[in-house]
C-alpha positions as CSV (number, residue, x, y, z in Angstrom):
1,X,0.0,0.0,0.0
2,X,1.5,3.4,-1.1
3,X,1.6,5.7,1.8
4,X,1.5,9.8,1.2
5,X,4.7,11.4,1.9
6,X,4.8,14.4,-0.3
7,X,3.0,17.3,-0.7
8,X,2.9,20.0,-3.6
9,X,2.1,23.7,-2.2
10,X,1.6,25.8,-5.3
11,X,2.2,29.7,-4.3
12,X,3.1,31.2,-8.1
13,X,0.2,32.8,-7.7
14,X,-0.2,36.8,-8.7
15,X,-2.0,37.4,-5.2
16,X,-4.5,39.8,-7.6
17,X,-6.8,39.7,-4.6
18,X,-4.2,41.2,-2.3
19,X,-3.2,44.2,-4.1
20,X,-1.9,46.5,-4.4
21,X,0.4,44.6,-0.9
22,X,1.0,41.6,-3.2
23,X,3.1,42.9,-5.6
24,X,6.2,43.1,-2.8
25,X,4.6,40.7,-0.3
26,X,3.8,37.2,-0.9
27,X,0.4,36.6,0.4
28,X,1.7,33.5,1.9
29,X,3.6,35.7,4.6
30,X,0.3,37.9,5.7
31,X,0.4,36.9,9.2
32,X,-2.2,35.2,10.7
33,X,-1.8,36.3,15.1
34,X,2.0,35.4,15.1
35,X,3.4,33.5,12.2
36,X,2.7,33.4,8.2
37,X,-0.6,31.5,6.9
38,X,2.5,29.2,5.1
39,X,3.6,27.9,8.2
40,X,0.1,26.6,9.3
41,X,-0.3,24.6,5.8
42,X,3.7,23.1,6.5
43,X,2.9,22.3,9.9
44,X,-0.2,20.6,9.0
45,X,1.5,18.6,6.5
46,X,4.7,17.6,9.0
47,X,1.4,16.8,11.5
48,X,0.0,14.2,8.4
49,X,2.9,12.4,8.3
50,X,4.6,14.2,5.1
51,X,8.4,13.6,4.6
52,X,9.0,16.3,1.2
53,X,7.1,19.6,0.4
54,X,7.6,20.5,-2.9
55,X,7.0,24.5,-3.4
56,X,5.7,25.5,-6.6
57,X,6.8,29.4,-6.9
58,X,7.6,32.1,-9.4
59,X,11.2,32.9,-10.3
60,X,11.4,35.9,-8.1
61,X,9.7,34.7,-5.6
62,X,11.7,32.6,-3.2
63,X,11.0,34.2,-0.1
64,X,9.7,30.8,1.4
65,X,13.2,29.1,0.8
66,X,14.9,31.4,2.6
67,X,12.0,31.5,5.3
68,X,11.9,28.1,6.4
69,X,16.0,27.0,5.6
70,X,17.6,29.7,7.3
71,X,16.0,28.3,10.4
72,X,17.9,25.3,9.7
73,X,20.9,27.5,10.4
74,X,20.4,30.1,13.3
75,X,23.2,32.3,14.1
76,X,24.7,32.3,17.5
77,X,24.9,35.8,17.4
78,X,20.6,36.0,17.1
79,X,20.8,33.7,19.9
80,X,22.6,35.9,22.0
81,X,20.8,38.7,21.3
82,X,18.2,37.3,22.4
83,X,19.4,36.2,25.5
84,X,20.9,39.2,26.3
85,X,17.3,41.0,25.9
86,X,15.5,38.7,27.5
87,X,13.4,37.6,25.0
88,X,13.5,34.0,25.8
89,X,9.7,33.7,24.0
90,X,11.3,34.9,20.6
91,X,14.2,32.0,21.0
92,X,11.5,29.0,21.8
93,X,9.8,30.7,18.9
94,X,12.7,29.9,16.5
95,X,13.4,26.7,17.9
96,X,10.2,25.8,17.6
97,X,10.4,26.3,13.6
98,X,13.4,24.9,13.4
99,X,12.4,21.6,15.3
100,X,9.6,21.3,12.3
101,X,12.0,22.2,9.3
102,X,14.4,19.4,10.4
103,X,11.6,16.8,10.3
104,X,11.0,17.5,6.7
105,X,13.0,18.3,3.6
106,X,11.7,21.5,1.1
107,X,12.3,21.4,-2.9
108,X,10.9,23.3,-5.3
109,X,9.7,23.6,-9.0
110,X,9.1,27.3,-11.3
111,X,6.0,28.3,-12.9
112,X,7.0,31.1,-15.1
113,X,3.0,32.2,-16.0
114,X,0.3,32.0,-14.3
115,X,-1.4,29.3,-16.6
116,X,-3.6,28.0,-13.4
117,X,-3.4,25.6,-10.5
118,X,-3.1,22.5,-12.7
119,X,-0.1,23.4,-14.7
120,X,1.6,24.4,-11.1
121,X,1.1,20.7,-10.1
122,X,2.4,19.4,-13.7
123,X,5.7,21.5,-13.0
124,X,5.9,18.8,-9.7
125,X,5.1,15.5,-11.2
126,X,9.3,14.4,-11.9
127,X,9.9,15.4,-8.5
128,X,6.4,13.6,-7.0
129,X,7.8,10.6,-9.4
130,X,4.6,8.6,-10.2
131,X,3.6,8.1,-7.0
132,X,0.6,9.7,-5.1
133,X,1.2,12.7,-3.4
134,X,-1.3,15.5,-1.4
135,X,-2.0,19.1,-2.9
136,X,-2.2,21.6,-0.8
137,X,-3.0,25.2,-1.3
138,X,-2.0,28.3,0.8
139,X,-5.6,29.8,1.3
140,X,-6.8,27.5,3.3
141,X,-6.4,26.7,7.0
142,X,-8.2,23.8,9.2
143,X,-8.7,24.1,12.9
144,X,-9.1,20.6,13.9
145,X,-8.1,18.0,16.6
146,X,-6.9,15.6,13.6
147,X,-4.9,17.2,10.9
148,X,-6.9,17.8,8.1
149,X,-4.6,16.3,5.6
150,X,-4.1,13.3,8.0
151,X,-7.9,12.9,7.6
152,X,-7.5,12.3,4.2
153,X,-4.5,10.5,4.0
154,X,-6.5,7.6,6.1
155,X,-9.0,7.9,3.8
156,X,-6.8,6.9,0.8
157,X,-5.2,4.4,2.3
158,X,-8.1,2.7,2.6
159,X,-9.3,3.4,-1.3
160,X,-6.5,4.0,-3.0
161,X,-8.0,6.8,-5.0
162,X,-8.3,10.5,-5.1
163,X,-9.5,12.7,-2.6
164,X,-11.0,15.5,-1.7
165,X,-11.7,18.0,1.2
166,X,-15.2,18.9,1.7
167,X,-17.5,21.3,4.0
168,X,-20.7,22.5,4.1
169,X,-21.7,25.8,3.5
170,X,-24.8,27.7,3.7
171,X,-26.1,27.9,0.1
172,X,-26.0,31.5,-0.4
173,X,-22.3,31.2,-0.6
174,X,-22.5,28.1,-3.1
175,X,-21.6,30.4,-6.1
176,X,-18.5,31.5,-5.1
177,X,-16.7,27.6,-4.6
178,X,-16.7,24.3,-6.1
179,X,-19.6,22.2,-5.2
180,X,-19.9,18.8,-5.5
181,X,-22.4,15.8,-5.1
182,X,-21.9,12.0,-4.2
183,X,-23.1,9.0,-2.9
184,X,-22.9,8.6,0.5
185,X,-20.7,5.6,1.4
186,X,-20.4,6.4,5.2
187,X,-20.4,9.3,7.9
188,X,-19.0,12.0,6.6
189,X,-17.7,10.2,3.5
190,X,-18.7,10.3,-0.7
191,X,-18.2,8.8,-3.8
192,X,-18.1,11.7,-5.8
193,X,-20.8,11.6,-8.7
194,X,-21.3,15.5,-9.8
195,X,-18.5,18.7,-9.6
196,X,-19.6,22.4,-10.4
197,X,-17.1,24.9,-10.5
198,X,-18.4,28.2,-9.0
199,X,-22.6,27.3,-9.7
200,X,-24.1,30.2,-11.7
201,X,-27.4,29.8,-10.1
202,X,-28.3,28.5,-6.8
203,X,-30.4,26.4,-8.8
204,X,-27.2,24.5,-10.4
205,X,-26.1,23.9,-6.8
206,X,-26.1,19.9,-6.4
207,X,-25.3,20.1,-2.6
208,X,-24.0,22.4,0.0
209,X,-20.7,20.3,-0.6
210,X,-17.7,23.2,-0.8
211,X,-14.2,21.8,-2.4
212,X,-11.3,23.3,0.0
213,X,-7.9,23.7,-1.0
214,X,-6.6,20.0,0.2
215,X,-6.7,17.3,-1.7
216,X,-4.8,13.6,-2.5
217,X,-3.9,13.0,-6.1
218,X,-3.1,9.8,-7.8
219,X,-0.5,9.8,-10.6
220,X,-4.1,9.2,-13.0
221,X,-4.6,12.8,-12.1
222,X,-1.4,13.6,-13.6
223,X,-2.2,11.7,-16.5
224,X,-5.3,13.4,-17.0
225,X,-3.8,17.0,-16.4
226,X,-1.4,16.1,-19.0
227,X,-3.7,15.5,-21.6
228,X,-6.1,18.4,-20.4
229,X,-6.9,21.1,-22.8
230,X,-6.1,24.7,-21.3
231,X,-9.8,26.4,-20.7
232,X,-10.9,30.0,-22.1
233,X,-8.4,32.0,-19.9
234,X,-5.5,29.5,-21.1
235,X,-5.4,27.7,-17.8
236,X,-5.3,24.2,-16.7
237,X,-7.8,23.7,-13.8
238,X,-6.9,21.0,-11.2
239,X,-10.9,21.0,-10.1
240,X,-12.0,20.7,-13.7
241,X,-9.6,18.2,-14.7
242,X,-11.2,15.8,-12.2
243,X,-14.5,16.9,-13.5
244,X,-14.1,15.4,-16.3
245,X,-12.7,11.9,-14.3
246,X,-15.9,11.9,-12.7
247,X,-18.1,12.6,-15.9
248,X,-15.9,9.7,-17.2
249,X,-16.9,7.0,-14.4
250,X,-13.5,7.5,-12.5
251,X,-13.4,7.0,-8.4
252,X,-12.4,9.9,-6.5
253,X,-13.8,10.3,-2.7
254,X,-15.1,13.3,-0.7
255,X,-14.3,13.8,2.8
256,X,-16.1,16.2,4.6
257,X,-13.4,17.5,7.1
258,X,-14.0,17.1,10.6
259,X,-12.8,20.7,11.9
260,X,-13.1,24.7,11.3
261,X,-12.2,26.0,7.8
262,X,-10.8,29.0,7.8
263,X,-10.0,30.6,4.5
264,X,-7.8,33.3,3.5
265,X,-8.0,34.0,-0.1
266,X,-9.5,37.2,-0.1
267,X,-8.9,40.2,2.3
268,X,-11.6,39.8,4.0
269,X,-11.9,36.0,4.7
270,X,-8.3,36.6,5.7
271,X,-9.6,39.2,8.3
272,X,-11.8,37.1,9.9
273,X,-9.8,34.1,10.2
274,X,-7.3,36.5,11.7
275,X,-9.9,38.0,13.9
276,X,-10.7,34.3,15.3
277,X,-7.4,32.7,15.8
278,X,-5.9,36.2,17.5
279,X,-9.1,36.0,19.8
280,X,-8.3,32.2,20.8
281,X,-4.7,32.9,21.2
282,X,-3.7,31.7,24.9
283,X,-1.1,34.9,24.9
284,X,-3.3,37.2,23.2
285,X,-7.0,36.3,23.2
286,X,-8.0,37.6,26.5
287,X,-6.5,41.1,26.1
288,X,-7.8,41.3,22.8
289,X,-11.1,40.4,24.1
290,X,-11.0,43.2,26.6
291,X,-10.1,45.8,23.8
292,X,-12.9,45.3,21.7
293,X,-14.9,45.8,24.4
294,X,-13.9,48.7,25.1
295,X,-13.7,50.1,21.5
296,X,-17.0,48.7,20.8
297,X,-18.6,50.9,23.5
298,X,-16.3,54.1,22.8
């Protein structure tokens, strides 16, 4: 039985929905209370049992390298600093990162254009290397007991076929995700039998099934990417890709997550999963609590 131990993390990305900040700060650094949304997607994946993340990124942007290797490397004259300051919190912060980069390796790959998520994870397959691998996407963050991706992971080892995360939504927001419908083979898990990307209508809406950003791909998805003709904007679409596997009788499984999706792919999704996590912070939740009260009554 193949087990998942790498993950692709496609950031090459313009960021259009973060301008005009974007064009000299990667959205994957916005901070979300005390580290960058990037970190919560790597620590998730060391937490699943991932061995390799492969970074998908533009050439100029290589900001995560140097993020999470440096750690590898600390200077003993940061260290001291540190010391000498007082600022023993800092130092068990770095540690802390550095603990998780030495319990996985980083590569990456270069997408030169944008020409969408699916070409992003093509630029991975040599390094991936036929084998199945998860796909994870920097907008999206799971609050959960059990590591999202580690949800799924058990999931394929038991089907040996794609999947994909899943969560309900209220249907008003249907339009704005990809919505799925399947037949229900368990609690909480599908056979996936219908995709939509982004429903029109509320009407087209075959469930209040929402696709999030985490998903575990079989080298059959490569295959299919491969072959996959670029859509109107030129761009090959990992979600429409395994459309059309489902529309040709292919098995791939939802998983509706067990856990508290937060998203941060616009600014103000990213605000309010900001606005939660800072609130729950054991170092900063109950001060911030306090101020709001007080600003909301002023």
């Amino acid at each position: 039985m193949t087990q998942i131990r790498k993950a692709i993390i496609p950031i090459a990305g313009l960021g259009t929905r973060f301008l005009p900040l974007s064009k000299v700060f990667p959205k994957e650094f916005w901070p979300l209370v005390d580290k960058p949304v990037i970190q919560y997607i790597v620590e998730e994946a060391v937490n699943s049992g991932i061995k390799e993340i492969i970074f998908v990124i533009r050439p100029e942007r290589k900001e995560v390298l140097d993020y999470f290797k440096k750690y590898l490397k600390r200077t003993p004259e940061l260290e001291e600093v540190l010391k000498m300051q007082k600022k023993n919190h800092l130092l068990t912060e770095l540690k802390n990162l550095e603990k998780i980069t030495k319990k996985i390796s980083f590569s990456y790959v270069l997408q030169e254009k944008p020409l969408g998520d699916g070409d992003a994870i093509l630029r991975a397959e040599r390094l991936v290397r036929k084998k199945p691998c998860a796909v994870l996407f920097g907008d999206d963050i799971v609050e959960s007991k059990v590591p999202c991706l580690l949800q799924l992971t058990k999931i394929y080892e038991k089907y040996q076929k794609p999947v994909m995360a899943l969560y309900r939504l209220p249907r008003k927001k249907l339009p704005s995700y990809g919505v799925v419908w399947g037949r229900k083979i368990k609690n909480r898990l599908f056979k996936i039998e219908k995709i939509i990307e982004k429903p029109v209508s509320l009407k087209e809406t075959p469930s209040n099934l929402a696709i999030i950003g985490k998903r575990i791909i079989t080298p059959e998805v490569f295959d299919y990417l491969e072959k996959n003709s670029p859509n109107l904007p030129g761009e090959i679409n990992l979600t429409e890709t395994m459309t059309q596997m489902v529309k040709e009788g292919k098995e791939i499984y939802g998983w509706e997550i067990e856990g508290k999706w937060l998203e941060c792919g616009n600014k103000l999704a990213y605000l309010k999963s900001n606005l939660y996590l800072s609130l729950k912070h054991p170092q900063f939740g109950k001060e911030l609590k306090k101020f709001l009260g007080r600003a909301w009554r002023n």
